[in-house]
C-alpha positions as CSV (number, residue, x, y, z in Angstrom):
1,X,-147.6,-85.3,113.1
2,X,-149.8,-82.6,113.9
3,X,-153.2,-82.2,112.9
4,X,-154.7,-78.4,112.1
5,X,-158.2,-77.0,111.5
6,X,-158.2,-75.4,108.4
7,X,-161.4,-72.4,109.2
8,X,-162.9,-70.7,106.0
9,X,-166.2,-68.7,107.3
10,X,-168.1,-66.8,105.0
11,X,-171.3,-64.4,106.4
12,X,-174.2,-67.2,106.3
13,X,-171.2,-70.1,105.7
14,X,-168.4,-72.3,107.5
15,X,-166.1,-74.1,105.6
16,X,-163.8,-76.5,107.3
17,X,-161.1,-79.2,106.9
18,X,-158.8,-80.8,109.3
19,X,-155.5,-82.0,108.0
20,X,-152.3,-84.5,109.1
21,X,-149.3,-82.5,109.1
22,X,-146.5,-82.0,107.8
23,X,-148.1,-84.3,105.3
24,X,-150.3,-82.4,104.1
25,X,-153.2,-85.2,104.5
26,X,-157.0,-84.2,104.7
27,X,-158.8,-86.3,107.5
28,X,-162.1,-84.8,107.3
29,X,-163.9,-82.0,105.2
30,X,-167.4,-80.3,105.0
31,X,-169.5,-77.4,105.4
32,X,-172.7,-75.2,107.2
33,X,-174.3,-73.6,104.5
34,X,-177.3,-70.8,105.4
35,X,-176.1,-70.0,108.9
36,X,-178.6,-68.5,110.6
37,X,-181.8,-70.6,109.0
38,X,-183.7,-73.2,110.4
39,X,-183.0,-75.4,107.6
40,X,-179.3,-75.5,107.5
41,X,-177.1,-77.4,105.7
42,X,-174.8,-79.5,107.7
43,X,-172.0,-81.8,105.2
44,X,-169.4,-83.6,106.2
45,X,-167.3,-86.1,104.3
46,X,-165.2,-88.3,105.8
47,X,-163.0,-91.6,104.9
48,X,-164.6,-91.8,101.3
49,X,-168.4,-91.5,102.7
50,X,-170.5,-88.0,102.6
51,X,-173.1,-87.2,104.8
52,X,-175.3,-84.4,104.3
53,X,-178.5,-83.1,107.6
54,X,-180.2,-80.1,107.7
55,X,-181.5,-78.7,111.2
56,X,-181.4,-74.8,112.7
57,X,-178.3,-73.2,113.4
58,X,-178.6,-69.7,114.3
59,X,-174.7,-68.1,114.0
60,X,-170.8,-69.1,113.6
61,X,-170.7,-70.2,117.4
62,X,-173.4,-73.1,117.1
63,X,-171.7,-73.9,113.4
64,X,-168.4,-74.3,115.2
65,X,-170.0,-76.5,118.6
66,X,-171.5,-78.6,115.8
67,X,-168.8,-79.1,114.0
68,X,-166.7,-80.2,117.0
69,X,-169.4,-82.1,118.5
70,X,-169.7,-84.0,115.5
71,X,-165.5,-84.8,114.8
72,X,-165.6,-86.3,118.5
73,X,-169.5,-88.5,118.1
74,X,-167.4,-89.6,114.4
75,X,-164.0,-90.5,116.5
76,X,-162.2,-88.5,114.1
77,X,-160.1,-86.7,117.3
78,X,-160.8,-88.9,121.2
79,X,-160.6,-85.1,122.7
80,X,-159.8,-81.3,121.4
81,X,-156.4,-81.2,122.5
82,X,-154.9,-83.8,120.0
83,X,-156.1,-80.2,117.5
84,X,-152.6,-78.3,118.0
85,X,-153.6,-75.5,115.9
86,X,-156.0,-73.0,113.9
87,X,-156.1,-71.2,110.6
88,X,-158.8,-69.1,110.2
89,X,-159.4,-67.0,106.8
90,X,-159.9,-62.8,107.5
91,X,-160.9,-61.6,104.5
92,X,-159.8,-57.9,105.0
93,X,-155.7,-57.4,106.5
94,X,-155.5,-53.7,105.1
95,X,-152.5,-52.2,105.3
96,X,-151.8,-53.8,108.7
97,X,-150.9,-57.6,107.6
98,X,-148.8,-58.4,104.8
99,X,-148.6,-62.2,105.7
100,X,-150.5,-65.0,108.4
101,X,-150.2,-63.7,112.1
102,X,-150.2,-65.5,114.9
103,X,-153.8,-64.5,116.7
104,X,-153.2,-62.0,119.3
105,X,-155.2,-59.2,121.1
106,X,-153.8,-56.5,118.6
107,X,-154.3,-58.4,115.4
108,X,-158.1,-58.8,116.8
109,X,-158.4,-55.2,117.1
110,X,-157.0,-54.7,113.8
111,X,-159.2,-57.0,111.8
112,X,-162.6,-55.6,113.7
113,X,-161.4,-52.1,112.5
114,X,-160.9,-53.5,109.4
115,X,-164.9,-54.5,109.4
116,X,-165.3,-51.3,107.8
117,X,-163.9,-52.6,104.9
118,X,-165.5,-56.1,104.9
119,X,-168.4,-55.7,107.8
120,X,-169.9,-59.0,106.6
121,X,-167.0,-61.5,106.3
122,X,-164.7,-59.9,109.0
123,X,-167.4,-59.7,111.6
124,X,-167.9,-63.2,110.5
125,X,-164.1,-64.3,110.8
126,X,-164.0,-63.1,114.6
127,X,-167.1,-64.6,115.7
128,X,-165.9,-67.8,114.7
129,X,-162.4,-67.2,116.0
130,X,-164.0,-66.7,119.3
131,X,-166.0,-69.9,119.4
132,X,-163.1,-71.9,118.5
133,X,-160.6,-70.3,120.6
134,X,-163.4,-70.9,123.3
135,X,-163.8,-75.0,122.7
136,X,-159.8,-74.9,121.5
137,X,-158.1,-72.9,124.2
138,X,-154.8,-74.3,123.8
139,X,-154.6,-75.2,120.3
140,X,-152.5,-71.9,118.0
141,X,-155.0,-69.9,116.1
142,X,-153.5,-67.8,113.2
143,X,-155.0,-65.2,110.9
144,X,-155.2,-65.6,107.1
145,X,-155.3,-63.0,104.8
146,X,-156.9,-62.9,101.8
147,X,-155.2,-59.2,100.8
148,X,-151.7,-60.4,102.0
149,X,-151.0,-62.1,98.7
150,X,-151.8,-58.8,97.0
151,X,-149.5,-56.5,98.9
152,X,-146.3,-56.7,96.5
153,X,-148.3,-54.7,94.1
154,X,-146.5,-51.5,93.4
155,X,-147.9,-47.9,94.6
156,X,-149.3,-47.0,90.7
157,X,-151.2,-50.1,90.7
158,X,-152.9,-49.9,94.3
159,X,-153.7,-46.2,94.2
160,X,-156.9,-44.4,93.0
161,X,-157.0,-41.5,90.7
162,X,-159.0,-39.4,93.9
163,X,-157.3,-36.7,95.9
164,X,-154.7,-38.4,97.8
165,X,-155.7,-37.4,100.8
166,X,-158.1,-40.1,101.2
167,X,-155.8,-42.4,101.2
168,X,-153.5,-40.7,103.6
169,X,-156.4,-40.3,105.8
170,X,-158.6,-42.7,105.0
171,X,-156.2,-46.0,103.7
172,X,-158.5,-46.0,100.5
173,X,-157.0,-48.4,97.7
174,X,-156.9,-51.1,96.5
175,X,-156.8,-54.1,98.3
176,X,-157.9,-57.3,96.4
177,X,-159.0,-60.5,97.5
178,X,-158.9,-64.2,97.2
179,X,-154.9,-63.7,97.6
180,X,-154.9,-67.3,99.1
181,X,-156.5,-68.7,96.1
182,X,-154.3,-67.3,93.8
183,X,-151.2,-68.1,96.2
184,X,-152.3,-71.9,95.9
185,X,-152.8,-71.6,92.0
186,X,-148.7,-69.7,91.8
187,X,-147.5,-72.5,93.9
188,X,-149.0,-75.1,91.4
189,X,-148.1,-73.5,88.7
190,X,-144.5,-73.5,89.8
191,X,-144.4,-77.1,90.2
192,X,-146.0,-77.7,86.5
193,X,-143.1,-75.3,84.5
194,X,-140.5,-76.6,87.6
195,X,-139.1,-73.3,87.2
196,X,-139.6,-70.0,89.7
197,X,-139.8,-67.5,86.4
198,X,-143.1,-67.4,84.6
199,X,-145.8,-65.2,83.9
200,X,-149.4,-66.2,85.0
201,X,-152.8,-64.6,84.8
202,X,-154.8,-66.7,87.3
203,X,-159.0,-66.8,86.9
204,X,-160.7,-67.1,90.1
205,X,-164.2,-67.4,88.6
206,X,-167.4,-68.0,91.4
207,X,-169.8,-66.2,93.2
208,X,-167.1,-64.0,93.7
209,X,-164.3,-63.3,91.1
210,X,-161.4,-61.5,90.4
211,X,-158.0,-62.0,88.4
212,X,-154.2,-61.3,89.5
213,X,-151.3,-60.9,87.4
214,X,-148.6,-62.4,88.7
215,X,-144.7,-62.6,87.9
216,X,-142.5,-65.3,89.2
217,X,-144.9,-65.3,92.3
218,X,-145.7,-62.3,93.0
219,X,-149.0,-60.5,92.7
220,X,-148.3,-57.2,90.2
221,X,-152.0,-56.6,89.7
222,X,-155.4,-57.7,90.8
223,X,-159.0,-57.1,89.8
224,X,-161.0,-56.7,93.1
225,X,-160.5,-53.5,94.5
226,X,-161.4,-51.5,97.8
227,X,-163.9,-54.0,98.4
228,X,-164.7,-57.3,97.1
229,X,-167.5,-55.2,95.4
230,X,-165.0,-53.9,92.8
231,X,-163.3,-55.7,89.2
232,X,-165.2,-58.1,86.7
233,X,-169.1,-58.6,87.1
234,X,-170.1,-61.6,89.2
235,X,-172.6,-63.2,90.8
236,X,-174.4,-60.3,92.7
237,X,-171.8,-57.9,92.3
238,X,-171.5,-55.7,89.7
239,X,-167.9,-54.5,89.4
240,X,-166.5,-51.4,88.3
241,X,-168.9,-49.3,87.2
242,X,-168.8,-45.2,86.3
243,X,-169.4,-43.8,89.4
244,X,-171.7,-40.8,88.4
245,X,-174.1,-43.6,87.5
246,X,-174.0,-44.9,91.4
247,X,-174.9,-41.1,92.1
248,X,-177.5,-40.7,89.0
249,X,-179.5,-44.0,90.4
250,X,-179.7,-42.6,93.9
251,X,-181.4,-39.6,93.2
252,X,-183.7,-40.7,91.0
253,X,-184.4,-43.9,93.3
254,X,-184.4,-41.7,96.3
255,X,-182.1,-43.8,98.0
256,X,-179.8,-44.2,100.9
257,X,-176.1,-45.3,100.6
258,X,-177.1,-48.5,102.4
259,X,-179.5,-49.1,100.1
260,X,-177.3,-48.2,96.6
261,X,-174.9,-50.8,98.5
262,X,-177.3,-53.7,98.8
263,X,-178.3,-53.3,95.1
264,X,-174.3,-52.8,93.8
265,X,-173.3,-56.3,96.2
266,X,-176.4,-58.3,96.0
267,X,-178.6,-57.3,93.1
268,X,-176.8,-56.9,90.8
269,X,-174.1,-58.8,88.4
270,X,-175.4,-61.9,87.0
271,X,-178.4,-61.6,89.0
272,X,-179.4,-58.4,88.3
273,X,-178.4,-58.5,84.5
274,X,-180.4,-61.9,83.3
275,X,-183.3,-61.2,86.1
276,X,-182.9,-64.9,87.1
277,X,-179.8,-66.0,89.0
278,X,-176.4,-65.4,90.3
279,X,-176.0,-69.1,89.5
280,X,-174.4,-69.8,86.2
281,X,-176.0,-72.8,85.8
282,X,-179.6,-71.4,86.0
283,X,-178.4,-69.0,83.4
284,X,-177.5,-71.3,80.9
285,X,-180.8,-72.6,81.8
286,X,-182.3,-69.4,80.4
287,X,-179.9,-69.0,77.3
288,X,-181.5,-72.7,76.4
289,X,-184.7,-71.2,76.7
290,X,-184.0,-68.3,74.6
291,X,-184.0,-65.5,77.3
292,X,-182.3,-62.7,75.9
293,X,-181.1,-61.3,79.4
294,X,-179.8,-64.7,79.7
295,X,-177.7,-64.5,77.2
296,X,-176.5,-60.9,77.5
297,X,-175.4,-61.2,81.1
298,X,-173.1,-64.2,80.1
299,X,-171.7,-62.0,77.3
300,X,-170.8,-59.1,79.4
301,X,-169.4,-61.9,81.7
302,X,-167.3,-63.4,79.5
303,X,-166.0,-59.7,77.5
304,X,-165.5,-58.4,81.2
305,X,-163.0,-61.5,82.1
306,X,-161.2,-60.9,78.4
307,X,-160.7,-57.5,78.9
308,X,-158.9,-58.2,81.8
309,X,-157.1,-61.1,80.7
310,X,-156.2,-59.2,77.9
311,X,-154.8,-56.0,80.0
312,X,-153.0,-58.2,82.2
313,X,-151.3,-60.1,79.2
314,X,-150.2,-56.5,78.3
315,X,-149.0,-55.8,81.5
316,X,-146.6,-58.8,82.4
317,X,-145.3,-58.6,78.9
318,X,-147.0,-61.7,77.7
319,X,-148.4,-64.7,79.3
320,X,-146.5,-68.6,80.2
321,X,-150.0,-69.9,81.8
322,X,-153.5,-69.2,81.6
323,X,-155.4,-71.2,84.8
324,X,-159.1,-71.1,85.4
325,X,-160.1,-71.9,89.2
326,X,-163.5,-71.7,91.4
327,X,-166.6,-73.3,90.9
328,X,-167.4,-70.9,87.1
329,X,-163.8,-71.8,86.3
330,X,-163.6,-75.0,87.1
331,X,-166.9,-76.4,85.9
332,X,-168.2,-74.1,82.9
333,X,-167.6,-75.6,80.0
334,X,-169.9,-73.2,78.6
335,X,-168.4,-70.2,79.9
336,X,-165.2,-71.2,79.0
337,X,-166.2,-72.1,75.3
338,X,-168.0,-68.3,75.2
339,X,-164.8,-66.5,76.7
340,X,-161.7,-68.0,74.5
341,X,-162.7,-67.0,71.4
342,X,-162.5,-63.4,72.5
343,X,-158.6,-63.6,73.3
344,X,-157.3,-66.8,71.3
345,X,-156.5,-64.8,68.3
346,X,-155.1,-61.9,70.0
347,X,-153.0,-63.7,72.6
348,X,-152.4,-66.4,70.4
349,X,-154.2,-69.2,72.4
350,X,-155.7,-73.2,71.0
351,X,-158.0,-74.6,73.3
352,X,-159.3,-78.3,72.7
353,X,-162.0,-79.4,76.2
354,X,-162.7,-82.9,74.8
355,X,-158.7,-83.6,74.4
356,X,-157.6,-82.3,77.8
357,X,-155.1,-83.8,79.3
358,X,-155.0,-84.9,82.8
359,X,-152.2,-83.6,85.4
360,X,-151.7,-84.3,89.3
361,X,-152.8,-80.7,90.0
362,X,-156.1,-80.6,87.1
363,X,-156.2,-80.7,83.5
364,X,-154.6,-79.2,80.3
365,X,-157.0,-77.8,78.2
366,X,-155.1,-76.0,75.6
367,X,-153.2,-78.1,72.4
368,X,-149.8,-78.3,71.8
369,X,-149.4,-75.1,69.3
370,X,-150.9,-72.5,72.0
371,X,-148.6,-70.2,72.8
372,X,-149.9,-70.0,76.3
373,X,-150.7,-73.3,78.4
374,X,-154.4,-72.9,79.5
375,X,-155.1,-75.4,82.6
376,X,-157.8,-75.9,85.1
377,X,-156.9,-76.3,88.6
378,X,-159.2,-76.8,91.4
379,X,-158.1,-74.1,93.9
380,X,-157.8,-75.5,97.5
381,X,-157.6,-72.3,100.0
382,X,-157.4,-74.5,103.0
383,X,-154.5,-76.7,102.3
384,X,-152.9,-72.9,102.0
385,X,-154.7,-71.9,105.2
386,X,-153.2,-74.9,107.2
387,X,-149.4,-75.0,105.6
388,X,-149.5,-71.2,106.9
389,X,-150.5,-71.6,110.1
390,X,-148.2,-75.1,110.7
391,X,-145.2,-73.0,109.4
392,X,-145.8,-70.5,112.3
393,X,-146.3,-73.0,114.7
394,X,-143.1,-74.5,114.4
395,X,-141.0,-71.2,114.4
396,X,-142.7,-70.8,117.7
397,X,-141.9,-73.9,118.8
398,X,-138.5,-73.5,117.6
């Protein structure tokens, strides 16, 4: 038995679990939320109980010393070392990784180069990587990918329709994103149908969102692009847009690239569309009090998400199972009630919420006459963070 820290940092977030393997058991779980305020949110949950502090912590390193500091005052670990290894998530592999590497000077190098391409969550990735590999010298620290998953796509799906020169010179394509969420959801969905040949459209609705197309477990098309900025609307994203309207706004705004880039990533989306949240929660707020924008940001939500349901559907050739992950997809009834009536007739789907069913994995939400099972399955990137980095560890350990 072996226990791993699975290591999920976001820009102002830390994310952590630390699991028993091979079997696959979660010791202890939480959180820093707003990294870098003086009222920080520290949670941690641990045999059944949750406890929740907030005090200053001013970057990843002092996140990661807490978070340590804390598993040895709780007992959880009587010293570092009994941690044999480290997954941490890198948002942005490029064209460089196509699968979890073992932590190395190069693969460093690569992913700070990379920063380009994600300068928020990259950045973020090696500053905690460094404080751990700092408190967990001899403990194996691997690099997760959220692109890997997305690298089977074929060269007509990844490419953009600019002169290909760019991305001869310049790697521009498409990369995705939350490819070890929609690993996780494949791998669950293969256990449901016990079968390895199935079509799957998988719905990773939340702050940030995008959709994949996948085909007996492989990724054939995803929604995200470049960046993380590109596919469906979202929280403070807004997705694809026409790009002569990027241009349009700048000069009549008079405004830098950096500052067209805040607005596009953290203005607008849901945020900038209902002028009241990224939070779906406070926007159904405002739909219940008869806000117009309210209600109009959800709808271009919800006909964004169908549209690329629906062009997926086209693209694998028709659709086995529909799954809705993340915290929109998972917990919005609302959004879900709003979105399936703009693909049931076409794709043929039946949908009952109050009569869903119950599985090990999450629930069934569509009837027995839909021609596509619809299911809800709580994603769980770190159990896929930690089975990575435990597989690699034992290869090395022969």
């Amino acid at each position: 038995m072996k226990k791993l820290f699975a290591v999920n940092a976001g820009s102002s977030s830390l994310k952590f679990q630390i699991l028993e393997m091979p079997e696959e058991q979660v010791i202890i779980s939480g959180q820093v939320e707003r990294i870098g305020f003086d009222d920080s949110i520290f949670t941690v949950k641990y045999q059944g109980n949750k406890t929740e502090r907030k005090l200053p912590v001013k970057n990843q390193k002092e996140a990661v010393q807490l978070v340590l500091k804390t598993i040895l005052e709780m007992k959880v670990i009587r010293d570092v070392s009994e941690i044999k290894g480290a997954g941490h998530r890198v948002v942005q592999g490029g064209e460089f990784f196509d699968r979890t590497v073992e932590v190395t000077d190069d693969a460093i190098a690569k992913v700070d180069f990379l920063a380009q391409l994600a300068p928020l969550h990259n950045k973020a990735s090696l500053e905690c990587y460094r404080a751990f590999k700092e408190l967990l010298p001899n403990a194996f620290h691997t690099f997760v990918f959220d692109t890997a998953y997305h690298r089977t796509m074929e060269e007509q799906n990844y490419i953009y329709p600019i002169p290909y020169e760019y991305y001869t010179k310049y790697a521009i394509r498409r990369y995705g994103a939350h490819g070890t969420s929609h690993k996780y959801i494949a791998s669950i969905v293969e256990k449901y149908l016990n079968s390895k040949k199935y079509r799957l459209i998988s719905c990773h609705l939340g702050s940030g969102a995008s959709l994949c197309a996948i085909k007996n477990g492989k990724c054939i098309d995803t929604s995200m692009g470049f960046t993380p900025l590109g596919g469906i609307m979202m929280g403070t994203r807004s997705g694809d847009l026409d790009p002569s309207l990027v241009l349009y706004i700048m000069e009549k705004e008079n405004l830098t690239p950096q500052e067209m880039n805040n607005i596009l990533n953290k203005k607008s989306g849901l945020a900038g569309l209902s002028e009241l949240s990224s939070d779906m929660r406070d926007v159904d707020k405002g739909i219940a009090e008869n806000k117009h924008l309210a209600l109009l940001a959800k709808k271009v939500y919800c006909t964004r998400v169908a549209q690329t349901i629906g062009s997926y559907f086209v693209e694998l050739g028709g659709c086995d199972v529909l799954v809705f992950t993340a915290g929109v997809g998972e917990n919005s009834i609302t959004t879900r009630k709003m979105l399936m009536p703009m693909i049931s007739q076409a794709l043929g789907i039946e949908v009952n919420e109050e009569m869903a069913q119950e599985f090990e994995f999450g629930k069934i939400i569509s009837t027995a006459q839909s021609k596509i099972k619809v299911l809800i399955i709580p994603t769980n990137e770190e159990l896929m963070i930690v089975r990575d980095t435990y597989e690699l560890l034992q290869q090395k350990n022969g």
